[in-house]
LUMLUM-108553 format. One record per atom (N, C-alpha, C): x, y, z; residue in three letters. Coordinates in pm, 1 decimal. Example, Ala and Ser with C-alpha at 12.3 -4.5 7.8 and 13.67 -1.06 7.14 Angstrom:
<rs>
R     east    north       up   r
R   1319.0   -569.0    780.0 ALA
R   1230.0   -450.0    780.0 ALA
R   1320.0   -330.0    780.0 ALA
R   1285.0   -225.0    708.0 SER
R   1367.0   -106.0    714.0 SER
R   1290.0      3.0    787.0 SER
</rs>
This chain:
<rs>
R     east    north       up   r
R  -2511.6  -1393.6    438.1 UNK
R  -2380.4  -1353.2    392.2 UNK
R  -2281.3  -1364.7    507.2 UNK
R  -2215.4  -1449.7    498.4 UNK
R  -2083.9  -1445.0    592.3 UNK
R  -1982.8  -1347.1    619.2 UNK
R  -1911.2  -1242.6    522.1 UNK
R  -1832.0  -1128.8    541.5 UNK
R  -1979.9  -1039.1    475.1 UNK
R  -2033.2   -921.4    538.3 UNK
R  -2113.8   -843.9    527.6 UNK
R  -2049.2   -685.2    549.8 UNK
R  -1993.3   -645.3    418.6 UNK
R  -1918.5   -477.0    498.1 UNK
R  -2037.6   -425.6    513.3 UNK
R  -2130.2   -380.0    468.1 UNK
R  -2251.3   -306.5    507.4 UNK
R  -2347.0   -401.0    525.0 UNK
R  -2480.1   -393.9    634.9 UNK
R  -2580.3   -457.1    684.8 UNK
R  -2681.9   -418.2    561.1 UNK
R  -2787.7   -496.2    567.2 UNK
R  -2900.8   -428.6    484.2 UNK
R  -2989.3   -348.4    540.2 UNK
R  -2996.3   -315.3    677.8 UNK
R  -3030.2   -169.7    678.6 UNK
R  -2976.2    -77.4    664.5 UNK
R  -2851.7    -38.5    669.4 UNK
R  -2760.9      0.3    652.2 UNK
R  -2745.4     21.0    490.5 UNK
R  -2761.0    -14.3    403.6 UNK
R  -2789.9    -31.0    232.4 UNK
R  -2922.0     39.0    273.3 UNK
R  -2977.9     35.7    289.7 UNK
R  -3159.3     89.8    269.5 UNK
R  -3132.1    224.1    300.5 UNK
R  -3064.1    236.0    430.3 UNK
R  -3023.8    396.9    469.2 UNK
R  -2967.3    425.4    339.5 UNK
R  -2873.9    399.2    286.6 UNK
R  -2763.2    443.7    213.1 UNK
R  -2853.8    558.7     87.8 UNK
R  -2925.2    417.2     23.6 UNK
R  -3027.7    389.0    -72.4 UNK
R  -3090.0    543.2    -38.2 UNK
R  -3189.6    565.7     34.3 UNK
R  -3298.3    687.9     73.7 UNK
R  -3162.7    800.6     76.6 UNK
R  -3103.2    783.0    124.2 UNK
R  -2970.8    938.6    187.0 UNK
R  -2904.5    946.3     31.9 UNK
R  -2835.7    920.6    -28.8 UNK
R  -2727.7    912.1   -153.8 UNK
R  -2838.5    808.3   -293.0 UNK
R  -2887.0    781.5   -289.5 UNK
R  -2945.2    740.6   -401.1 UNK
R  -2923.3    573.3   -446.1 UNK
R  -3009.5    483.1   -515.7 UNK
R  -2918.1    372.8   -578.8 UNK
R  -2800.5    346.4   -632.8 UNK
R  -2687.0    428.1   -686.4 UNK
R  -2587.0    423.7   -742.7 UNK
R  -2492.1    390.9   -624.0 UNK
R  -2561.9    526.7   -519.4 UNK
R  -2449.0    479.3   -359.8 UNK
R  -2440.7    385.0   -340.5 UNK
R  -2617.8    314.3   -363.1 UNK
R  -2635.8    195.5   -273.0 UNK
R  -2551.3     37.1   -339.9 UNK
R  -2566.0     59.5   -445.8 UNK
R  -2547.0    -36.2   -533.9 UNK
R  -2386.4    -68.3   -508.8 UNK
R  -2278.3     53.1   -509.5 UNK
R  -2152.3     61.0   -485.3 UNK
R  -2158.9    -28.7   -379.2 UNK
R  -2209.7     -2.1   -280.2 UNK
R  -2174.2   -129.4   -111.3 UNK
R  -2231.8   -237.5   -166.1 UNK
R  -2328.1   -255.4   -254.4 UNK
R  -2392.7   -402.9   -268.1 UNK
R  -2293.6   -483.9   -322.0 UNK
R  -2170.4   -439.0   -391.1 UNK
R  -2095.5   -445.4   -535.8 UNK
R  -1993.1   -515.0   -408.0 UNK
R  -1955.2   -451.9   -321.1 UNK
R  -1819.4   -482.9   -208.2 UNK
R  -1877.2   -568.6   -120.2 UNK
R  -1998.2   -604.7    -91.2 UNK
R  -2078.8   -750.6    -45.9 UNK
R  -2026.3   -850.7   -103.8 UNK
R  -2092.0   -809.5   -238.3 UNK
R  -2067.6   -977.7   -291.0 UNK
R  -1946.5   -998.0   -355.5 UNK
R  -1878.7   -852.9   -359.9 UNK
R  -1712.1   -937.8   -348.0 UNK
R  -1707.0  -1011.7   -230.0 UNK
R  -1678.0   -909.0   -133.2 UNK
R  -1645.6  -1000.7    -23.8 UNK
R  -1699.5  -1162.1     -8.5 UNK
R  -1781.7  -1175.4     -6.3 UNK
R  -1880.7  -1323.5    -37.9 UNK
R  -1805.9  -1401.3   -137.6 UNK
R  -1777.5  -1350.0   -276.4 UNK
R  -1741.7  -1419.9   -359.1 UNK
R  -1590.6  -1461.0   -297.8 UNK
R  -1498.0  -1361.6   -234.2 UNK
R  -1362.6  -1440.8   -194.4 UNK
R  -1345.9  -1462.3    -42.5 UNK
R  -1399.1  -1467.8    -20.1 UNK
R  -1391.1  -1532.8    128.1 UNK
R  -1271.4  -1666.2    102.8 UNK
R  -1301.8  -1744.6     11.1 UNK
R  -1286.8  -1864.5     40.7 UNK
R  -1152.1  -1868.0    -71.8 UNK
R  -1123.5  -1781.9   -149.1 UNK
R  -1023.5  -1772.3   -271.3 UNK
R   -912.2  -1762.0   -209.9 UNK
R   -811.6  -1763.9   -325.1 UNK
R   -633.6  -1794.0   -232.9 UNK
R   -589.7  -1639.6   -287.5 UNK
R   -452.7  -1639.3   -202.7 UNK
R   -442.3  -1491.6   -129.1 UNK
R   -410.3  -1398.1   -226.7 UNK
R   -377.5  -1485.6   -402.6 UNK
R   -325.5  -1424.2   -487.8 UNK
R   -443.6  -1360.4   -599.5 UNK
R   -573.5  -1400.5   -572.5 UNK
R   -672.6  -1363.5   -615.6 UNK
R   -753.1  -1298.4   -503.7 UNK
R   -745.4  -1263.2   -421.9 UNK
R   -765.4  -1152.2   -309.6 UNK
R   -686.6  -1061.4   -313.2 UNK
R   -585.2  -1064.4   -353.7 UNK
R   -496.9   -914.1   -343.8 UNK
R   -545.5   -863.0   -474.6 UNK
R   -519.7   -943.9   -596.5 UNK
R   -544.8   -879.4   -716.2 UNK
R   -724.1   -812.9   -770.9 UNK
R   -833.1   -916.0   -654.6 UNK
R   -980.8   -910.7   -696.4 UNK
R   -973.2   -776.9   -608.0 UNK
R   -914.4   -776.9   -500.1 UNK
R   -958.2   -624.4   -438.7 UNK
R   -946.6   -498.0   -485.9 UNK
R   -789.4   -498.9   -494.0 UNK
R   -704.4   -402.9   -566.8 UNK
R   -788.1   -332.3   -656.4 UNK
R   -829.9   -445.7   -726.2 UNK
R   -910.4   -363.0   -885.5 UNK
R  -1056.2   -335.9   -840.6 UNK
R  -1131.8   -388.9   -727.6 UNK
R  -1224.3   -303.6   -678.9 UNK
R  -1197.0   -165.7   -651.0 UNK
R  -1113.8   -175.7   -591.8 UNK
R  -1106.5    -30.1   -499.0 UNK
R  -1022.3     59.9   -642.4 UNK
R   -914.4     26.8   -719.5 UNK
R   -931.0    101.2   -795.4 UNK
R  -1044.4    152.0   -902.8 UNK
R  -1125.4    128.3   -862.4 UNK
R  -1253.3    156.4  -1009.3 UNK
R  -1290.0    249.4   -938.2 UNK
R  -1247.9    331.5   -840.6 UNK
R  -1303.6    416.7   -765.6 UNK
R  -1252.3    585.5   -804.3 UNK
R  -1302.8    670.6   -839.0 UNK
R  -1226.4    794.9   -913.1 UNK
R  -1171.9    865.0   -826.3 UNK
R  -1032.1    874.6   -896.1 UNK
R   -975.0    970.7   -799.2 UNK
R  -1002.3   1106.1   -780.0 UNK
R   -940.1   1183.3   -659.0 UNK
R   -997.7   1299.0   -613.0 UNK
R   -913.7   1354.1   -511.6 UNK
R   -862.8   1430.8   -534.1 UNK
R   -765.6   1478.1   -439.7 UNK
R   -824.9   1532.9   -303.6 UNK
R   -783.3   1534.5   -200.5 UNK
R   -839.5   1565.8    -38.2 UNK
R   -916.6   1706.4    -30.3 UNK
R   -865.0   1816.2   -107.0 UNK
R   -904.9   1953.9    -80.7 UNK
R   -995.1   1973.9   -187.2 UNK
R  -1055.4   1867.2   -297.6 UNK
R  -1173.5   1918.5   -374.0 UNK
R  -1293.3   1795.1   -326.4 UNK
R  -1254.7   1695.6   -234.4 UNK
R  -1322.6   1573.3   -211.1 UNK
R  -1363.6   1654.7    -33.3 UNK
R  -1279.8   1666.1     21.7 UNK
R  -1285.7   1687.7    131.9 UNK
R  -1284.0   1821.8    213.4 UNK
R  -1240.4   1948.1    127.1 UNK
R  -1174.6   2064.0    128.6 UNK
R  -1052.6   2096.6    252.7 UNK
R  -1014.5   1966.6    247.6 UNK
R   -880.5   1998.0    345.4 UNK
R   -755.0   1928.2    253.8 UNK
R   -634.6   2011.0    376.6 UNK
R   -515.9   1921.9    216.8 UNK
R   -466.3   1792.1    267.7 UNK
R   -527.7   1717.8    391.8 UNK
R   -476.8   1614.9    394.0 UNK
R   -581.1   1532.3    461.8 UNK
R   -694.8   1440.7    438.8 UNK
R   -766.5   1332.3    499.5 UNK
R   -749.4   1272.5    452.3 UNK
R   -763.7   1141.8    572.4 UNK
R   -750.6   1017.4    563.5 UNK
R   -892.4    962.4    562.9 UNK
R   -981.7    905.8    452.4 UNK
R  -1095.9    842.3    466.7 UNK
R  -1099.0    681.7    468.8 UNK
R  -1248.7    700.6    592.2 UNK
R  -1213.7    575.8    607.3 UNK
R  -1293.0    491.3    439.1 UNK
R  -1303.3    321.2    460.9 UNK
R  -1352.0    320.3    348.4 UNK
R  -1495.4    341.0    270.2 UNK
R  -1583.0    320.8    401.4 UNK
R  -1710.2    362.6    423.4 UNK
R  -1744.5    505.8    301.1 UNK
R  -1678.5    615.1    407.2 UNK
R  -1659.1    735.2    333.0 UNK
R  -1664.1    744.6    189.0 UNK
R  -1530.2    656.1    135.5 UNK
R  -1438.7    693.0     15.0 UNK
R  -1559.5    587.3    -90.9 UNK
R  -1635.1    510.0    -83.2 UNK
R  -1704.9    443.1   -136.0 UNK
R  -1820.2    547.1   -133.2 UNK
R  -1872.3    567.6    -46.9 UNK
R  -1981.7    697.8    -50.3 UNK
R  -1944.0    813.4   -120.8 UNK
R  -1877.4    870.7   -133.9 UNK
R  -1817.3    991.0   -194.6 UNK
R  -1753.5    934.9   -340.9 UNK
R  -1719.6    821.3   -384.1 UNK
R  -1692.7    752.7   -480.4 UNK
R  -1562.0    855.0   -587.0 UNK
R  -1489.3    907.8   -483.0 UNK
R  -1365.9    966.3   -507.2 UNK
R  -1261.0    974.7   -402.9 UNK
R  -1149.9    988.7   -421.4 UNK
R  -1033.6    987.7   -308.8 UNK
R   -901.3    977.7   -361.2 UNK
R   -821.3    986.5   -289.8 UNK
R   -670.8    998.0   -344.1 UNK
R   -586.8    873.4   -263.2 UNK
R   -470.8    898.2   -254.1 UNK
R   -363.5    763.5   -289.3 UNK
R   -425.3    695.7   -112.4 UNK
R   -375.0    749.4     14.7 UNK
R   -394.7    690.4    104.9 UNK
R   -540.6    641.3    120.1 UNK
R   -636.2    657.7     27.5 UNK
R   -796.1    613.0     55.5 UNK
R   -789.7    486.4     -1.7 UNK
R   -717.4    519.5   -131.2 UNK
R   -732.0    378.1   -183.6 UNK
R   -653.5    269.4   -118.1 UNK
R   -550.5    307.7    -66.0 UNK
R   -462.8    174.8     75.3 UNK
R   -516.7    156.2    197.7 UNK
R   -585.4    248.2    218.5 UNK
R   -698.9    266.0    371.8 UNK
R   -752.3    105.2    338.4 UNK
R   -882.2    141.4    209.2 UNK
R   -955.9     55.0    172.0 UNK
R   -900.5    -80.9    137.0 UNK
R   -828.0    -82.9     57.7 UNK
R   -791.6   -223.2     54.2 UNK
R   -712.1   -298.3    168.5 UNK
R   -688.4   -202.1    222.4 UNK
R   -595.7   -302.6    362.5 UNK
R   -714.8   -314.9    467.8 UNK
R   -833.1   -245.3    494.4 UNK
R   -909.4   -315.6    550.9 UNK
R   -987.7   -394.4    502.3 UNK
R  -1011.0   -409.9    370.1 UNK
R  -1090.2   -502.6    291.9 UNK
R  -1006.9   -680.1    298.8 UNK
R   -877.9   -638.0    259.1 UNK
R   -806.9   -727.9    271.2 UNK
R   -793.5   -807.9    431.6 UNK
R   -802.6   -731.1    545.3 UNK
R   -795.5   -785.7    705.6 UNK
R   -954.2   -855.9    709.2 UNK
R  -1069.7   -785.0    647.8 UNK
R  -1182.8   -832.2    650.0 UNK
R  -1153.3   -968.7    619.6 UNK
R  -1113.9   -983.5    451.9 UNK
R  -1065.8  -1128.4    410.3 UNK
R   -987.5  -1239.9    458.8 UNK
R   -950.2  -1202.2    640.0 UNK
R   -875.0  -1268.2    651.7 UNK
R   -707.7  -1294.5    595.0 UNK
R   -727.0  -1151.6    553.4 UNK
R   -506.0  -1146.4    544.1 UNK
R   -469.0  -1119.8    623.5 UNK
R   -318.9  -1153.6    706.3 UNK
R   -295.4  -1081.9    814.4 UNK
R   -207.6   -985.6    797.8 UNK
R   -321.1   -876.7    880.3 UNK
R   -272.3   -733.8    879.2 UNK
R   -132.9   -674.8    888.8 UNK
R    -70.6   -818.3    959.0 UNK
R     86.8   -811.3    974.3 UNK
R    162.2   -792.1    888.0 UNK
R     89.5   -823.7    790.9 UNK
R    150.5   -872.8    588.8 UNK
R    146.3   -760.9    507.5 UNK
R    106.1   -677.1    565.3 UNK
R     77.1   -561.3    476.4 UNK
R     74.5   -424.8    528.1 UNK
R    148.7   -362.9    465.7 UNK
R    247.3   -216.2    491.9 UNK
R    178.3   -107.7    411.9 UNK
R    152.7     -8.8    457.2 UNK
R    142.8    102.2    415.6 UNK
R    276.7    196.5    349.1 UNK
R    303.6    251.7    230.4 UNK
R    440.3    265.5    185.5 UNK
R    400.4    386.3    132.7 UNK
R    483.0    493.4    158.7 UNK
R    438.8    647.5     74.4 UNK
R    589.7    614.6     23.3 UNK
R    588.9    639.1   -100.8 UNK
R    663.3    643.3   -235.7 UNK
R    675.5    747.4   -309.6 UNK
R    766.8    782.9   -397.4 UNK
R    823.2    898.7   -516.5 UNK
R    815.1    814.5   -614.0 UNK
R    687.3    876.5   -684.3 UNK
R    721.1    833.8   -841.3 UNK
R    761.5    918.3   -935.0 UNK
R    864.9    825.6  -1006.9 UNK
R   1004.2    894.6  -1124.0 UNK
R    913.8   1039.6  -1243.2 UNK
R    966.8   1113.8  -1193.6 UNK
R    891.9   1220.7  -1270.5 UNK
R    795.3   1299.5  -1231.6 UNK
R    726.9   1249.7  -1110.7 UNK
R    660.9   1350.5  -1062.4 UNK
R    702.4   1389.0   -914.6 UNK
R    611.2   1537.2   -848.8 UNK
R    702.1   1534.8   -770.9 UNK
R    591.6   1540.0   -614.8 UNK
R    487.4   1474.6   -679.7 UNK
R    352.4   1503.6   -530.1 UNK
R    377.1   1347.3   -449.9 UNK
R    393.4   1345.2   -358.9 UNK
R    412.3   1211.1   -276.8 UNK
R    281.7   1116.3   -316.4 UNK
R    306.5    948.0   -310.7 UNK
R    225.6    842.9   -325.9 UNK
R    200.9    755.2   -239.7 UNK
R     79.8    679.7   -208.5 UNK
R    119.1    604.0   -111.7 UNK
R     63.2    436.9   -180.5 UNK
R    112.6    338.2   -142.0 UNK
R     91.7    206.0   -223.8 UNK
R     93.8    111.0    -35.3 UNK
R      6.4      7.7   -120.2 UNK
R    -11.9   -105.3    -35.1 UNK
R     58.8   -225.7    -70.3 UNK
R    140.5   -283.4     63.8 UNK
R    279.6   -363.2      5.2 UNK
R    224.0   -517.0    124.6 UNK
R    250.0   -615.3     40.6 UNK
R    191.5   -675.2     90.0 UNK
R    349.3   -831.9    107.1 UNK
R    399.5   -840.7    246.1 UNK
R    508.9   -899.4    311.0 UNK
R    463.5  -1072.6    309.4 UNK
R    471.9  -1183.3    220.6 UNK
R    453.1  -1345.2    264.0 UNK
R    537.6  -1339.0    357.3 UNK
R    656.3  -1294.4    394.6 UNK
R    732.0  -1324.1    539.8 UNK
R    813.3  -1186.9    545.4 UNK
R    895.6  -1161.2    642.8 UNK
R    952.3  -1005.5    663.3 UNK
R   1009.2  -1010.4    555.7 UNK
R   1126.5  -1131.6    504.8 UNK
R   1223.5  -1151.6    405.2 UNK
R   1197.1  -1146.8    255.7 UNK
R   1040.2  -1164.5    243.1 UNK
R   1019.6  -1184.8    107.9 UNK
R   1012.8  -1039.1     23.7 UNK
R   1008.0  -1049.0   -111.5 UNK
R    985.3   -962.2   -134.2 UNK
R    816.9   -894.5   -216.4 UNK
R    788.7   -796.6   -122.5 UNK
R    685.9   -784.4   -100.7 UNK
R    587.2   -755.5   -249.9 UNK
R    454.6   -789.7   -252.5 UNK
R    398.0   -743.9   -347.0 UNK
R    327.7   -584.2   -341.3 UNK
R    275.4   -521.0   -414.1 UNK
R    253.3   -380.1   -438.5 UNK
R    130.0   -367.2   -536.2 UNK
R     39.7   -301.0   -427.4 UNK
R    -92.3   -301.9   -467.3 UNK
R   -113.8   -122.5   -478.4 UNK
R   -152.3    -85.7   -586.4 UNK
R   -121.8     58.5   -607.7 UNK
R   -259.5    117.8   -735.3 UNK
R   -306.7    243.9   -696.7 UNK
R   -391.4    321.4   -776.2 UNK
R   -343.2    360.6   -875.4 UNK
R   -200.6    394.8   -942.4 UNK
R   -159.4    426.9  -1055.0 UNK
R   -141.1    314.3  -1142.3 UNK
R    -61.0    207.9  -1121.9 UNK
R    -53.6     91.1  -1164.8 UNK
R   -125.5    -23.7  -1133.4 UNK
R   -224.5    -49.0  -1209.5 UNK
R   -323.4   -132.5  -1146.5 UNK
R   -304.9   -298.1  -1131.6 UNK
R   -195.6   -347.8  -1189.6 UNK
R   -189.1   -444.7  -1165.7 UNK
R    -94.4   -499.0  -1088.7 UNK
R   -112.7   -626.5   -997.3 UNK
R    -18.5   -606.8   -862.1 UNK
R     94.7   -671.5   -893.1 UNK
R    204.7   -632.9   -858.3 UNK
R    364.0   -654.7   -885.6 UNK
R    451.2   -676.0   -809.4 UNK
R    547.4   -783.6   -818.3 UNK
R    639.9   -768.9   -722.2 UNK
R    698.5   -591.0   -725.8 UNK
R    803.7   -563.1   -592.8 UNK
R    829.3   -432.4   -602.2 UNK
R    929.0   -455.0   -711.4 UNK
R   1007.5   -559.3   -718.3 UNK
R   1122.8   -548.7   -819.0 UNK
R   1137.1   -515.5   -952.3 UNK
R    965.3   -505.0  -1039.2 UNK
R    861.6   -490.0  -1095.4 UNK
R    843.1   -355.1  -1146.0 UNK
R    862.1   -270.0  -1009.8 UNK
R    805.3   -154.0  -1025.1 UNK
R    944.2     -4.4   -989.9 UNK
R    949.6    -34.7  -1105.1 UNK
R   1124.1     90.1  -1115.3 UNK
R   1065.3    219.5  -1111.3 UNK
R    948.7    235.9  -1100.7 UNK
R    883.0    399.2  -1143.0 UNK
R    855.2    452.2  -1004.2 UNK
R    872.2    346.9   -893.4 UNK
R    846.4    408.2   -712.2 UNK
R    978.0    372.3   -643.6 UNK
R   1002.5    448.8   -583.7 UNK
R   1106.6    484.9   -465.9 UNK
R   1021.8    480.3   -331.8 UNK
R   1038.5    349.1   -250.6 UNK
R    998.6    429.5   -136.1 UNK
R   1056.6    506.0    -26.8 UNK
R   1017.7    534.5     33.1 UNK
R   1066.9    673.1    153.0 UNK
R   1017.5    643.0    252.1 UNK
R    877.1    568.3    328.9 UNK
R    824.1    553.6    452.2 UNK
R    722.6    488.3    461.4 UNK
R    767.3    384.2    547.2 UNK
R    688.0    247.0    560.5 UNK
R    612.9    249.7    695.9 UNK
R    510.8    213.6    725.0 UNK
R    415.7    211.6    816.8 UNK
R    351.2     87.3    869.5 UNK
R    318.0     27.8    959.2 UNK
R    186.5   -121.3    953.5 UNK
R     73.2    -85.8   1051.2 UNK
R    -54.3   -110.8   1007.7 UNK
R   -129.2    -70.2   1045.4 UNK
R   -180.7   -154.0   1209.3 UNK
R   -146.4   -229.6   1220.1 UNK
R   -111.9   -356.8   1366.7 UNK
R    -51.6   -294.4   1501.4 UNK
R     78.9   -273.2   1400.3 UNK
R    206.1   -191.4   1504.9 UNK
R    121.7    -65.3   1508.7 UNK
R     84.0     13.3   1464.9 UNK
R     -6.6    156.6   1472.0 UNK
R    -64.0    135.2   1618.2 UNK
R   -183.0      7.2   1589.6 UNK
R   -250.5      3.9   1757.1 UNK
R   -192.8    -29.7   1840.8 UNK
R    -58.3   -133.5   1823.4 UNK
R     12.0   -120.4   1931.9 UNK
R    121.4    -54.7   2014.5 UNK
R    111.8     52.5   1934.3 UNK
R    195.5    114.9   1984.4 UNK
R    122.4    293.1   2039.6 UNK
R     88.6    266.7   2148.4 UNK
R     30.3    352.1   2220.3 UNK
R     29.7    485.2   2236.8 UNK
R    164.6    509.4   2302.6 UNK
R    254.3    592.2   2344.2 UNK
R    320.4    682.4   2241.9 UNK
R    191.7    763.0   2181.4 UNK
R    285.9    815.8   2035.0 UNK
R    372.6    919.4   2102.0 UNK
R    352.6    987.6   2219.3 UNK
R    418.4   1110.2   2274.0 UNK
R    597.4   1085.7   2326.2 UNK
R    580.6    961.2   2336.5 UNK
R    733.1    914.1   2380.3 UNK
R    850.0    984.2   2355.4 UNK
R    890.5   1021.0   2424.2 UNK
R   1064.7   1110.6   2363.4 UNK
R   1078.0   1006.6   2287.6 UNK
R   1161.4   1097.1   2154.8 UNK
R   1279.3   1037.3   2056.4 UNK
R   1180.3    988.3   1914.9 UNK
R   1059.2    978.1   1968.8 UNK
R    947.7    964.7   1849.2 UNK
R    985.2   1029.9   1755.0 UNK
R    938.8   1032.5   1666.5 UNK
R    970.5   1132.8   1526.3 UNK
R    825.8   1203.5   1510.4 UNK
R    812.9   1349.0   1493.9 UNK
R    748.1   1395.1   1440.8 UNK
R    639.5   1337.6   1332.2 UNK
R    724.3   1287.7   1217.5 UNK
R    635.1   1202.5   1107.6 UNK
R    559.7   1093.4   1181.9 UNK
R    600.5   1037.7   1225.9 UNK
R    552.2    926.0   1335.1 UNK
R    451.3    980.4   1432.2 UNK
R    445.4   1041.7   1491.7 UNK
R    341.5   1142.3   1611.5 UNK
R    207.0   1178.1   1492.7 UNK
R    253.5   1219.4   1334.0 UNK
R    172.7   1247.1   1283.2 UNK
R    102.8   1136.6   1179.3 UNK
R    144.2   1016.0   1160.8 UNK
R     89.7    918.7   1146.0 UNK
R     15.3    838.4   1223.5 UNK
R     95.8    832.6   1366.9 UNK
R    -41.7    798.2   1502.5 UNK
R   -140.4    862.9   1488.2 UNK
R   -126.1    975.3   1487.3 UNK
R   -241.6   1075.0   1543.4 UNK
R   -384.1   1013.4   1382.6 UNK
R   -273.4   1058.5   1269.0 UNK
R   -434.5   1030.7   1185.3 UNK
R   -459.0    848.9   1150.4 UNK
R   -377.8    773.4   1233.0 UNK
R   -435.0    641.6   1217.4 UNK
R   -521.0    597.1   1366.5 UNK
R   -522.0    703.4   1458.5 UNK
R   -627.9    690.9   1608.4 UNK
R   -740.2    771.1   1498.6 UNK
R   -773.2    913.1   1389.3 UNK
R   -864.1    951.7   1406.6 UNK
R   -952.4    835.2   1262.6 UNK
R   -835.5    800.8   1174.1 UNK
R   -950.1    710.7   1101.7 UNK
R  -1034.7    595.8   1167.0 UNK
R   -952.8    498.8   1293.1 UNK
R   -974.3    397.3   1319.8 UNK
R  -1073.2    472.4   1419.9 UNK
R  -1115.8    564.1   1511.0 UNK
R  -1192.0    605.7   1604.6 UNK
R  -1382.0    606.4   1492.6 UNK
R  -1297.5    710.4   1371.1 UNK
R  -1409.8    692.9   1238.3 UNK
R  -1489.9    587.9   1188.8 UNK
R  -1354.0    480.7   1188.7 UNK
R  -1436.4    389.4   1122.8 UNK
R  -1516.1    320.8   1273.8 UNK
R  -1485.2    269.6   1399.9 UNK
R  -1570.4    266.6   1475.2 UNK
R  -1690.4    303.8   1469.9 UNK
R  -1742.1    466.2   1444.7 UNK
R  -1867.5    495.5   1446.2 UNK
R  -1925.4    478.1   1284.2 UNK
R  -1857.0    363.0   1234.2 UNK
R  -1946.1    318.7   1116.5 UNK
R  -1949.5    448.4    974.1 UNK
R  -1849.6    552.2   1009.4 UNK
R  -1842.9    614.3    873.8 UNK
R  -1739.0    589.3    757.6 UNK
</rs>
């Protein structure tokens, strides 16, 4: 297998610890991955998307018992529940796996019309100018934003600029910003040790 998210020992662990159903879930994101390796970028955004949405949602404090984690995707596939930022976690690293560049794709917390709990959607840039597509857990199918009148966004993020930008303590930083570094060093430190 050429893109491999989990090893097969790694599946065997899974398998003995969480059962076949766990195991089967990573076998399922293998042979996606395998199957699009080689597909064009408009059937990679849309084949992922709807992977990672088949995944049940679950809000942070009954999945996690805190009111705000960020899982990595490892996790959120193991636990086979999660809320809005798990499901953009996952597909934006699924998608960098695939060879998109990470540059292309924004993390976006959004207001949707009528409700009033914050969202977050995965926005995906062909050039700074274009207008971006929108890969999202409520609406499952991917849309230009122009598309989608039911989100407002409010705060845009890239997960690239995240690592390069070091220095979250810098005067003049923003608070929101200090607190988006901080939990995009502790997912990416996470996903390092393979959870």
């Amino acid at each position: 297998m050429t893109h491999a998210y989990v090893g097969q020992s790694r599946l065997q662990q899974i398998e003995a610890d969480y059962g076949p159903f766990a195991a089967n879930r990573f076998k399922y994101l293998n042979e996606l991955l395998e199957t699009l390796k080689d597909a064009d970028l408009r059937t990679k955004l849309s084949e992922v998307n709807d992977f990672w949405n088949g995944v049940s949602y679950g809000s942070d404090a009954k999945v996690w018992g805190k009111k705000d984690y960020w899982a990595t995707p490892f996790e959120f596939l193991l636990k086979d529940r999660g809320d809005c930022e798990d499901y953009v976690i996952a597909k934006y690293f699924t998608l960098k796996e695939l060879g998109v560049d990470p540059k292309k794709l924004y993390f976006v917390y959004v207001r949707v019309r009528g409700k009033k709990v914050p969202h977050m959607v995965l926005a995906y840039y062909e050039s700074p100018q274009a207008e971006p597509l929108i890969l999202d857990s409520i609406n499952y199918k991917v849309f230009p934003a122009s598309k989608r009148k039911d989100i407002i966004p409010v705060y845009t993020f890239n997960g690239e600029l995240l690592e390069r930008f070091s220095d979250h303590t810098r005067k003049g930083l923003k608070e929101k910003n200090r607190k988006v570094k901080r939990k995009w060093e502790d997912l990416v430190h996470r996903m390092e040790r393979n959870e």
